[in-house]
ChimeraX commands (.cxc) that place a marker at each C-alpha (Angstrom):
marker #1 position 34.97,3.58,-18.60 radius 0.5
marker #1 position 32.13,5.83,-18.56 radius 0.5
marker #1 position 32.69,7.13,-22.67 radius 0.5
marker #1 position 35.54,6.62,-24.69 radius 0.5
marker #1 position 35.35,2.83,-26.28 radius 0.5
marker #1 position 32.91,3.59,-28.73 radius 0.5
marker #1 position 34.50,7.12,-30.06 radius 0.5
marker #1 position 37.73,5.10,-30.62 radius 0.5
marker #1 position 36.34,2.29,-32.44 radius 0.5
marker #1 position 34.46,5.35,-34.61 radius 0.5
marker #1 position 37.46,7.48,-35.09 radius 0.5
marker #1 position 40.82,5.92,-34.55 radius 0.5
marker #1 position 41.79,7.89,-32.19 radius 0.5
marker #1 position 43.84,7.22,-29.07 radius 0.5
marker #1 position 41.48,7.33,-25.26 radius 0.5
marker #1 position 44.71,8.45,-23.19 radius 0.5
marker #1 position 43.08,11.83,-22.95 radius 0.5
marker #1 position 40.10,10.58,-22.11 radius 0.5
marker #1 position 41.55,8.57,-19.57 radius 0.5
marker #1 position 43.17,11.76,-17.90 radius 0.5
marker #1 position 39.77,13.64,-18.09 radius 0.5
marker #1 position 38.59,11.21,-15.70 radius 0.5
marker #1 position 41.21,11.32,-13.20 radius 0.5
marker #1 position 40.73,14.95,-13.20 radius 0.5
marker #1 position 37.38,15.22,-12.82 radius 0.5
marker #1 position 34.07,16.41,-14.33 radius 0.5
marker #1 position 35.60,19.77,-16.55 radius 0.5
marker #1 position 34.40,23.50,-16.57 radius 0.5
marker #1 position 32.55,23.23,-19.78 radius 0.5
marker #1 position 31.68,26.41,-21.96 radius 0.5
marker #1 position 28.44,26.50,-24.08 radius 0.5
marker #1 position 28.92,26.91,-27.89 radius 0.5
marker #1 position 26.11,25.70,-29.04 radius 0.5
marker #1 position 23.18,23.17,-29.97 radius 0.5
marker #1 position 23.24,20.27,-33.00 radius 0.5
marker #1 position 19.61,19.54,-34.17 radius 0.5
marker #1 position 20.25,15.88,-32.90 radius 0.5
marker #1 position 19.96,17.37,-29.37 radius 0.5
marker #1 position 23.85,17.12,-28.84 radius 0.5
marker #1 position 25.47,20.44,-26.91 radius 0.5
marker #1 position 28.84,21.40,-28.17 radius 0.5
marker #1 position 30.91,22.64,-25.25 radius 0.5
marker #1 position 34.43,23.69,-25.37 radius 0.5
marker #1 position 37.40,23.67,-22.53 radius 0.5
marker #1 position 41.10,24.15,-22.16 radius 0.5
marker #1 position 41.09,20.09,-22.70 radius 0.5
marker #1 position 39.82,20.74,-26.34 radius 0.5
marker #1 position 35.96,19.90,-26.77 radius 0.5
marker #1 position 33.13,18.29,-26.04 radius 0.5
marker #1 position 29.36,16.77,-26.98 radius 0.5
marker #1 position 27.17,16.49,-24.38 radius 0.5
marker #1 position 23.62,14.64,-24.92 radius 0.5
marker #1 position 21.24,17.16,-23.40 radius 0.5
marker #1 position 18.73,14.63,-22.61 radius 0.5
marker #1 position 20.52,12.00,-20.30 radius 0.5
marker #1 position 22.42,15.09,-18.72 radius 0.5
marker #1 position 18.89,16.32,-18.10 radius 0.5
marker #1 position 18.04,12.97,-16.75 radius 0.5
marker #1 position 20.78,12.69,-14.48 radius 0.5
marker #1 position 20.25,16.13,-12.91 radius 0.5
marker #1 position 16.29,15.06,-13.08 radius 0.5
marker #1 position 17.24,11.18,-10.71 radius 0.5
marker #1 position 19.80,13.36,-8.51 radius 0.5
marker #1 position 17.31,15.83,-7.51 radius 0.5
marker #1 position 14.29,13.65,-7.11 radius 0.5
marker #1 position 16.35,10.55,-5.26 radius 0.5
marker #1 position 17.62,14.05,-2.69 radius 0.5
marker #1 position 13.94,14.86,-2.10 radius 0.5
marker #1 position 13.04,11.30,-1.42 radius 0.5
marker #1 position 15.65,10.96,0.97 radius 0.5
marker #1 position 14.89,13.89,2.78 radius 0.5
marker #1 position 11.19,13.22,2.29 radius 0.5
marker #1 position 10.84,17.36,1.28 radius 0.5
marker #1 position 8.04,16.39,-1.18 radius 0.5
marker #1 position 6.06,19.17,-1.79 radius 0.5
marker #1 position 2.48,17.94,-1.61 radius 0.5
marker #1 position -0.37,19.56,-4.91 radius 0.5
marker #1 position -4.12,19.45,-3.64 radius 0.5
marker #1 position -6.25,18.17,-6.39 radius 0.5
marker #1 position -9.44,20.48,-6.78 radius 0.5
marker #1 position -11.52,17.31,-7.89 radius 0.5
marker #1 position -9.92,14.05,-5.88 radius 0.5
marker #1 position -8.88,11.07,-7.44 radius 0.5
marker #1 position -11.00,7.10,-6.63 radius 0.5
marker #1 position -8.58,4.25,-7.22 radius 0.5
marker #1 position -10.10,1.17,-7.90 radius 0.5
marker #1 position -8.44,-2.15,-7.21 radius 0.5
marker #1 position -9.25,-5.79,-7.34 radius 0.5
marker #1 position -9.76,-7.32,-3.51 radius 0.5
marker #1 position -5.65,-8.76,-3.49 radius 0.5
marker #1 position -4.86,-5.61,-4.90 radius 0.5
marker #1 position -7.08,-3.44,-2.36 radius 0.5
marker #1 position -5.66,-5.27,0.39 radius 0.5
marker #1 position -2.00,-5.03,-0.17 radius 0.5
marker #1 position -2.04,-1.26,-0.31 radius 0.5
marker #1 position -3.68,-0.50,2.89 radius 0.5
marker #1 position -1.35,-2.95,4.66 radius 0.5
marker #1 position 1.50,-0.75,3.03 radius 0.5
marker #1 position -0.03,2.48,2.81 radius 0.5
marker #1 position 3.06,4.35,4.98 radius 0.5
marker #1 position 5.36,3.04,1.92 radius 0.5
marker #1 position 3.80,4.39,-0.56 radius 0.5
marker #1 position 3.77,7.99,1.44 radius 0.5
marker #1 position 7.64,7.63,1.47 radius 0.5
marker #1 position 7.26,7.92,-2.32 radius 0.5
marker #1 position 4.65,10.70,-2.07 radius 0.5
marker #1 position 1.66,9.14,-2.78 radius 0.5
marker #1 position -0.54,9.44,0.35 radius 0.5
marker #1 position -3.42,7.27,-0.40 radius 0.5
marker #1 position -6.72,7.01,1.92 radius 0.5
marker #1 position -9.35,3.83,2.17 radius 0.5
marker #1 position -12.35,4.90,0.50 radius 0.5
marker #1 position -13.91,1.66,0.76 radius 0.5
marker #1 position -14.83,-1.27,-1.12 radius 0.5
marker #1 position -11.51,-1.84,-2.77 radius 0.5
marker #1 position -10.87,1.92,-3.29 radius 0.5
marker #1 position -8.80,4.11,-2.47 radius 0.5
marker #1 position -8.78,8.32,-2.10 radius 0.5
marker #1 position -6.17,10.64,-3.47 radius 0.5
marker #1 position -6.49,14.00,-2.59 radius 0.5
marker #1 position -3.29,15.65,-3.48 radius 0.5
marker #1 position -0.24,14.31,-5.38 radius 0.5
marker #1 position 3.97,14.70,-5.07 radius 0.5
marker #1 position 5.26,17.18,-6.84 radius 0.5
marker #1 position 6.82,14.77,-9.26 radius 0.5
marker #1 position 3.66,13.65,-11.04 radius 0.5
marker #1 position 2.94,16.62,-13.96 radius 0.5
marker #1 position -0.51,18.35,-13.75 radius 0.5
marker #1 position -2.99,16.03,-16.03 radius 0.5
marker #1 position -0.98,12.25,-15.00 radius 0.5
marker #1 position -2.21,12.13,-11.75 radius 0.5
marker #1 position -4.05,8.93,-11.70 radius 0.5
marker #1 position -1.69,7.63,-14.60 radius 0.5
marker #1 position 1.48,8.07,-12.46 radius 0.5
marker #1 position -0.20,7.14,-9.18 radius 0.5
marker #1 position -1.36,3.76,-11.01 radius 0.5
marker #1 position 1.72,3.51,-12.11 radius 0.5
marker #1 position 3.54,3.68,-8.97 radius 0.5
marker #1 position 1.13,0.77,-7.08 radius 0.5
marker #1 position 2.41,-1.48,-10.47 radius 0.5
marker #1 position 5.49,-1.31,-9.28 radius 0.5
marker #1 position 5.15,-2.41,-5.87 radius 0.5
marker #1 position 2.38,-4.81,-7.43 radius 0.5
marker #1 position 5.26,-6.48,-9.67 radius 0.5
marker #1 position 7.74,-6.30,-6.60 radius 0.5
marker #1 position 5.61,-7.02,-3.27 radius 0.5
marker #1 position 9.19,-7.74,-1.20 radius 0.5
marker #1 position 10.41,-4.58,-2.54 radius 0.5
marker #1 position 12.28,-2.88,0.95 radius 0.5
marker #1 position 11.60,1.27,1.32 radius 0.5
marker #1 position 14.93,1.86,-0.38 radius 0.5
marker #1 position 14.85,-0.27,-3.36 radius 0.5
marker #1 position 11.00,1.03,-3.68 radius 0.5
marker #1 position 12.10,4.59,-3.89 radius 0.5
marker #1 position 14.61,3.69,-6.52 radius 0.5
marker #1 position 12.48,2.12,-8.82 radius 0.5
marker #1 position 10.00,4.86,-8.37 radius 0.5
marker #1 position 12.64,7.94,-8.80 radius 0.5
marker #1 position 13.57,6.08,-11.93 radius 0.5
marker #1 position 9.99,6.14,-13.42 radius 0.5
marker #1 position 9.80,9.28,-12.32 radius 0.5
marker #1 position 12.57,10.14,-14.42 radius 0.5
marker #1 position 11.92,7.88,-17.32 radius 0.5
marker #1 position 8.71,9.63,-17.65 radius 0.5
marker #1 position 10.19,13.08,-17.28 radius 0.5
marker #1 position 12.59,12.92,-19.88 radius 0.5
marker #1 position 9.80,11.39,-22.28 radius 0.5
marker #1 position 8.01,14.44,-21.51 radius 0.5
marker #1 position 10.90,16.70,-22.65 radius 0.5
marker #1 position 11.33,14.77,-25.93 radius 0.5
marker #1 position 7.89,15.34,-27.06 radius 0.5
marker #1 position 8.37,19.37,-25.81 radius 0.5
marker #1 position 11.41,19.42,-27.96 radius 0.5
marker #1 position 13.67,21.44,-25.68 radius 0.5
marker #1 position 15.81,23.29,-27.25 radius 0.5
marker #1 position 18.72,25.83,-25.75 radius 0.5
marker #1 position 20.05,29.30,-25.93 radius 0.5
marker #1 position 23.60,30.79,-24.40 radius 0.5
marker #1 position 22.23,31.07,-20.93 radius 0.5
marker #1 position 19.97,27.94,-20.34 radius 0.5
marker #1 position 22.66,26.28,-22.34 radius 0.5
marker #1 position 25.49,27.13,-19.75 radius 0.5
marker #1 position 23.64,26.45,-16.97 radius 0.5
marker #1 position 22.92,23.11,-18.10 radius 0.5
marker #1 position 26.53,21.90,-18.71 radius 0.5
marker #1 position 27.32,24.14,-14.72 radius 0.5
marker #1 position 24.81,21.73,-12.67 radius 0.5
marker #1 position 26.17,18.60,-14.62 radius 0.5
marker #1 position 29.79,19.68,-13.57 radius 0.5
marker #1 position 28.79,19.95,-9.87 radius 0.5
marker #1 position 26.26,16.82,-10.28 radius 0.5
marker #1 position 26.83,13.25,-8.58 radius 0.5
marker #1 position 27.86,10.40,-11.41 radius 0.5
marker #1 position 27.96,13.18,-14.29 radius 0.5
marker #1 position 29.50,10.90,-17.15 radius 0.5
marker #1 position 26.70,8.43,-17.51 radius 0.5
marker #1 position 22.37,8.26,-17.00 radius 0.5
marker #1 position 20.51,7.06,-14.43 radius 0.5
marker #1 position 20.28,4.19,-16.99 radius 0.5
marker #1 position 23.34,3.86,-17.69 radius 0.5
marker #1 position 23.50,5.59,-21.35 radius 0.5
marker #1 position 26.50,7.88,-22.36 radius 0.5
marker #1 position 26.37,11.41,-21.34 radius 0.5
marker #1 position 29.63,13.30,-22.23 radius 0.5
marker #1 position 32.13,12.56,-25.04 radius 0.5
marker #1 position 35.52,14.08,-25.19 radius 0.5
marker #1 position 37.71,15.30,-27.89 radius 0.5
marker #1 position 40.81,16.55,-27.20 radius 0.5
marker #1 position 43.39,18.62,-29.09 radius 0.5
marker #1 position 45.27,15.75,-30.21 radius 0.5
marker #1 position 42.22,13.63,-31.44 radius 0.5
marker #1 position 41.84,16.33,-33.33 radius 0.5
marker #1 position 45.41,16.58,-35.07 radius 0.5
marker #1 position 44.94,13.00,-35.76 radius 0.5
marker #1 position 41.68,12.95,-36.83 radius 0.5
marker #1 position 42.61,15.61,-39.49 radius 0.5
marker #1 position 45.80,13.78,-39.67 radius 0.5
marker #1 position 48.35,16.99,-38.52 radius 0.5
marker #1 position 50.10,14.40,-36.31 radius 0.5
marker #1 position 53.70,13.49,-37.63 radius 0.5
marker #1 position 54.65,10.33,-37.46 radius 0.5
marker #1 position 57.30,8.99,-35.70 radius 0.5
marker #1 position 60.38,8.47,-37.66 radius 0.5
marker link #1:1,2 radius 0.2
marker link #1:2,3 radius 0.2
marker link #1:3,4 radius 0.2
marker link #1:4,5 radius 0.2
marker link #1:5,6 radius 0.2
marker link #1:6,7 radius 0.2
marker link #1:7,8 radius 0.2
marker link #1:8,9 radius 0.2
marker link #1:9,10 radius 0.2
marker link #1:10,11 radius 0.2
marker link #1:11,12 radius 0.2
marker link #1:12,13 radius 0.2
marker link #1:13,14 radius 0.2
marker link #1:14,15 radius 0.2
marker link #1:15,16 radius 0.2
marker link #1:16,17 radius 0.2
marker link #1:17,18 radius 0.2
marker link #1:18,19 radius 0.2
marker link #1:19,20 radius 0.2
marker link #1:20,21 radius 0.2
marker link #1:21,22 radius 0.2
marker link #1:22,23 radius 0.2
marker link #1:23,24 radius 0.2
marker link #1:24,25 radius 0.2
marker link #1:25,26 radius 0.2
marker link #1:26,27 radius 0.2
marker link #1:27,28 radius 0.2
marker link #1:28,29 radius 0.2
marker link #1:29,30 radius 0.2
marker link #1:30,31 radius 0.2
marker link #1:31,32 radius 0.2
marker link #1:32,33 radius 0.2
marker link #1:33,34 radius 0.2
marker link #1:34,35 radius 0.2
marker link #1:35,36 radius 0.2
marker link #1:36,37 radius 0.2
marker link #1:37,38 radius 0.2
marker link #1:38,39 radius 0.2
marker link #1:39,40 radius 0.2
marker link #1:40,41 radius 0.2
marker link #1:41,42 radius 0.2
marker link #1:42,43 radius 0.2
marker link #1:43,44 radius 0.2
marker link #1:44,45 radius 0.2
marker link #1:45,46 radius 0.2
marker link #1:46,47 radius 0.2
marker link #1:47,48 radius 0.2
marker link #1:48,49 radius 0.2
marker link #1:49,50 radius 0.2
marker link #1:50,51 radius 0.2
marker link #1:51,52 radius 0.2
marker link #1:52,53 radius 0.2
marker link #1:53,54 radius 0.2
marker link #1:54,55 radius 0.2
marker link #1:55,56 radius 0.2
marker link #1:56,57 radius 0.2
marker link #1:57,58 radius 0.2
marker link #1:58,59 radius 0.2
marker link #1:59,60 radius 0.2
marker link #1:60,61 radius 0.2
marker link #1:61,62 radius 0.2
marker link #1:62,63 radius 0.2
marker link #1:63,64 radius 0.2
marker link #1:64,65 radius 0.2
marker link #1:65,66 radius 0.2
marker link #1:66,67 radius 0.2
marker link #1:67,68 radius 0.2
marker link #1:68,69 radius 0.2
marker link #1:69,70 radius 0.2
marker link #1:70,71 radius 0.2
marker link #1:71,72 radius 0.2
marker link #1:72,73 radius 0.2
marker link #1:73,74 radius 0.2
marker link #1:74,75 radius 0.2
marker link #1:75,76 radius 0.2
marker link #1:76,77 radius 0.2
marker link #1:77,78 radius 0.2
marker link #1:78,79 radius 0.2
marker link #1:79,80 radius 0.2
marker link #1:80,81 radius 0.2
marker link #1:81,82 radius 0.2
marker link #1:82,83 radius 0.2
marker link #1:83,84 radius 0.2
marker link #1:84,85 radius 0.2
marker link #1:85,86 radius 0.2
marker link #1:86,87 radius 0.2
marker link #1:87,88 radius 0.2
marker link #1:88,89 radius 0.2
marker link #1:89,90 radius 0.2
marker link #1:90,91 radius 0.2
marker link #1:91,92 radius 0.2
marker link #1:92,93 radius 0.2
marker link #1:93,94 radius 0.2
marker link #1:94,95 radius 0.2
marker link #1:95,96 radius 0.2
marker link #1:96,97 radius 0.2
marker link #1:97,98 radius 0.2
marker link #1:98,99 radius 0.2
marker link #1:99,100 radius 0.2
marker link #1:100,101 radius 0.2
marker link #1:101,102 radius 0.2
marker link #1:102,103 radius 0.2
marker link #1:103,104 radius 0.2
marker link #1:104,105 radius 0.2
marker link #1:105,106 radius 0.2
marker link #1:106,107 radius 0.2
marker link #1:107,108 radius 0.2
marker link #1:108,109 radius 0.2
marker link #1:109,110 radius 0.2
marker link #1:110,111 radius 0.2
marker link #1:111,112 radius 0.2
marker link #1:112,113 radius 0.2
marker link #1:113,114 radius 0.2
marker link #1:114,115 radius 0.2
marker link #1:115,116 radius 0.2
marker link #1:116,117 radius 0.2
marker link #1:117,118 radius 0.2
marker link #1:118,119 radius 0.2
marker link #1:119,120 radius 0.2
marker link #1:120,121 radius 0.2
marker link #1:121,122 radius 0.2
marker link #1:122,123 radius 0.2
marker link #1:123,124 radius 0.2
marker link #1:124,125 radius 0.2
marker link #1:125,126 radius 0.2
marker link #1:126,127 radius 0.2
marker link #1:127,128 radius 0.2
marker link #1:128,129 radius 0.2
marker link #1:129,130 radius 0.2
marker link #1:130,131 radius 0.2
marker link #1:131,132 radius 0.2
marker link #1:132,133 radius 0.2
marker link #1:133,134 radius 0.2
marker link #1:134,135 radius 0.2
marker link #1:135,136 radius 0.2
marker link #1:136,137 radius 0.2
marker link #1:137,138 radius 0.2
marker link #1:138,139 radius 0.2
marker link #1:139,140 radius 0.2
marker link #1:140,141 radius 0.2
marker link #1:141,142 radius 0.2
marker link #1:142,143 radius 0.2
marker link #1:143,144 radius 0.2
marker link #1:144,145 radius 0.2
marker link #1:145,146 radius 0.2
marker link #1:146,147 radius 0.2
marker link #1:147,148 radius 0.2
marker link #1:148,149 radius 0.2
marker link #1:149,150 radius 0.2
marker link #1:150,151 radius 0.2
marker link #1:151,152 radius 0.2
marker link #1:152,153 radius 0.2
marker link #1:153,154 radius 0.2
marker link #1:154,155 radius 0.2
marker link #1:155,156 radius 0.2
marker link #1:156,157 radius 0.2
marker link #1:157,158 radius 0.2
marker link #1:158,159 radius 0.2
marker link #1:159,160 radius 0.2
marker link #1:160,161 radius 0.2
marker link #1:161,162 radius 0.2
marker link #1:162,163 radius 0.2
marker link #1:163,164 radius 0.2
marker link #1:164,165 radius 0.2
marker link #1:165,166 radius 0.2
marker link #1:166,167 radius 0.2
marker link #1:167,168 radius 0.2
marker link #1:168,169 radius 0.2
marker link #1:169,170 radius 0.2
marker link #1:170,171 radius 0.2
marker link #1:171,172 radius 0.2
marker link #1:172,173 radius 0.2
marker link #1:173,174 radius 0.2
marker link #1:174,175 radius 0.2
marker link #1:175,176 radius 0.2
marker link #1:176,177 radius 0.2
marker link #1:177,178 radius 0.2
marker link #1:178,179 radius 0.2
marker link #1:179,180 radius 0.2
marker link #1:180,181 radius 0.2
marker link #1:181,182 radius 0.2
marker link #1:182,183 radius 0.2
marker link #1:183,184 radius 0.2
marker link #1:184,185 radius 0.2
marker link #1:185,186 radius 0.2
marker link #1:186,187 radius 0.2
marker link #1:187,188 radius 0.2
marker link #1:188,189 radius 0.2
marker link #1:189,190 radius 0.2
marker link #1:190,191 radius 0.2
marker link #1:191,192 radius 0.2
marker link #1:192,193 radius 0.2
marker link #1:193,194 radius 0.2
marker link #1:194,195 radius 0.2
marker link #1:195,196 radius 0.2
marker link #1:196,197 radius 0.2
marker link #1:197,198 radius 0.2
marker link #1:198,199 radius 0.2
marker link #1:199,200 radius 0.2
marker link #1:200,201 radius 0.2
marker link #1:201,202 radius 0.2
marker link #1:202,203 radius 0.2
marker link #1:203,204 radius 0.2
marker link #1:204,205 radius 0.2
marker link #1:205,206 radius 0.2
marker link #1:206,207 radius 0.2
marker link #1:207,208 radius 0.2
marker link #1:208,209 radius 0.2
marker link #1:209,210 radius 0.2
marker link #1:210,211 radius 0.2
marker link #1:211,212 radius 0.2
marker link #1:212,213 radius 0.2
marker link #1:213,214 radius 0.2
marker link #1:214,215 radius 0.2
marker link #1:215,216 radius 0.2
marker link #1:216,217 radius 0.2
marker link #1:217,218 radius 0.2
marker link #1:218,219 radius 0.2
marker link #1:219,220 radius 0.2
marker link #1:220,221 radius 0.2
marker link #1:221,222 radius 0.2
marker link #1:222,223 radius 0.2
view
């Protein structure tokens, strides 16, 4: 299951409610507030919730990214000062054989002569100031893959993309207020694969009423 096994283990508490959140489906969440560990506390009729702001950021992040990708809506930044890619000759060679792949990703790359290569704009993806880092970084990864297929290159590049991305939002230290807060926890509910990250990492843990009681022991026993 997506979350649940380790919250047990932590708390003693039962996962049947857990369970039942799944079958239901992703809940309407309501913004409370924001622990300094980056963790949003959202509440529901089902009782309450943590969220970890940064994989929920990364899924919405991969789901947006892998959409433009597939639709190949890439919006396309001119660089005022283009950028010369040097590469060995094996190197060289391999990218202007495959230079229609790497424009599925965004990257439209132009011979420039001995072993280099011309980039005058960049996808939308790669953050003003990383342009040659991320472009480098994206021929690596065919580089390490050569039998890579378009689909399984656009995958590993979304996923960079992302990897990046949320790197990038650690070091800005996002933090949240009522409104940003809300509409964070709306576009997870209405997100593809909301429970875990494009990774694979935990994304939403659930408390319910009766963990709760238990936790706080107000549960009578059984006689």
């Amino acid at each position: 299951m997506p979350f649940g096994g380790a919250l047990v283990k932590a708390t003693d508490v039962a996962h049947g409610s857990t369970d039942q959140v799944l079958q239901a489906g992703f809940p309407a969440l309501t913004y409370i507030g924001q622990l300094h560990n980056g963790l949003i506390v959202a509440d529901s009729t089902s009782g309450f919730y943590l969220v970890d702001a940064k994989e929920a950021m990364a899924r919405l992040r991969y789901n947006k990214l892998e959409q433009e990708l597939t639709e190949l809506t890439l919006t396309q930044q001119v660089l005022l000062t283009p950028i010369i890619l040097e590469l060995n000759n094996t190197e060289y060679e391999q990218v202007l054989d495959h230079l229609d792949l790497f424009k599925e990703v965004g990257l439209v790359l132009e011979d420039f002569g001995r072993n280099s290569l011309i980039m005058k704009s960049h996808p939308n993806w790669i953050p003003a100031g990383f342009e040659e880092k991320y472009a480098r970084a994206t021929l690596n990864l065919y580089f390490n893959n050569p039998r890579s297929d378009v689909s399984d290159f656009k995958q590993q590049v979304v996923l960079f993309a992302v990897q990046q991305s949320v790197q990038h939002g650690q070091q800005q230290n996002t933090r949240f207020n009522l409104e940003t807060g809300q509409s964070l926890l709306d576009d997870l509910q209405n997100a593809d694969s909301p429970y875990q990250s494009p990774t694979g990492k935990l994304i939403l843990v659930h408390f319910s009423k009766r963990d709760l009681q238990k936790m706080f022991k107000r549960v009578q026993k059984n006689c």
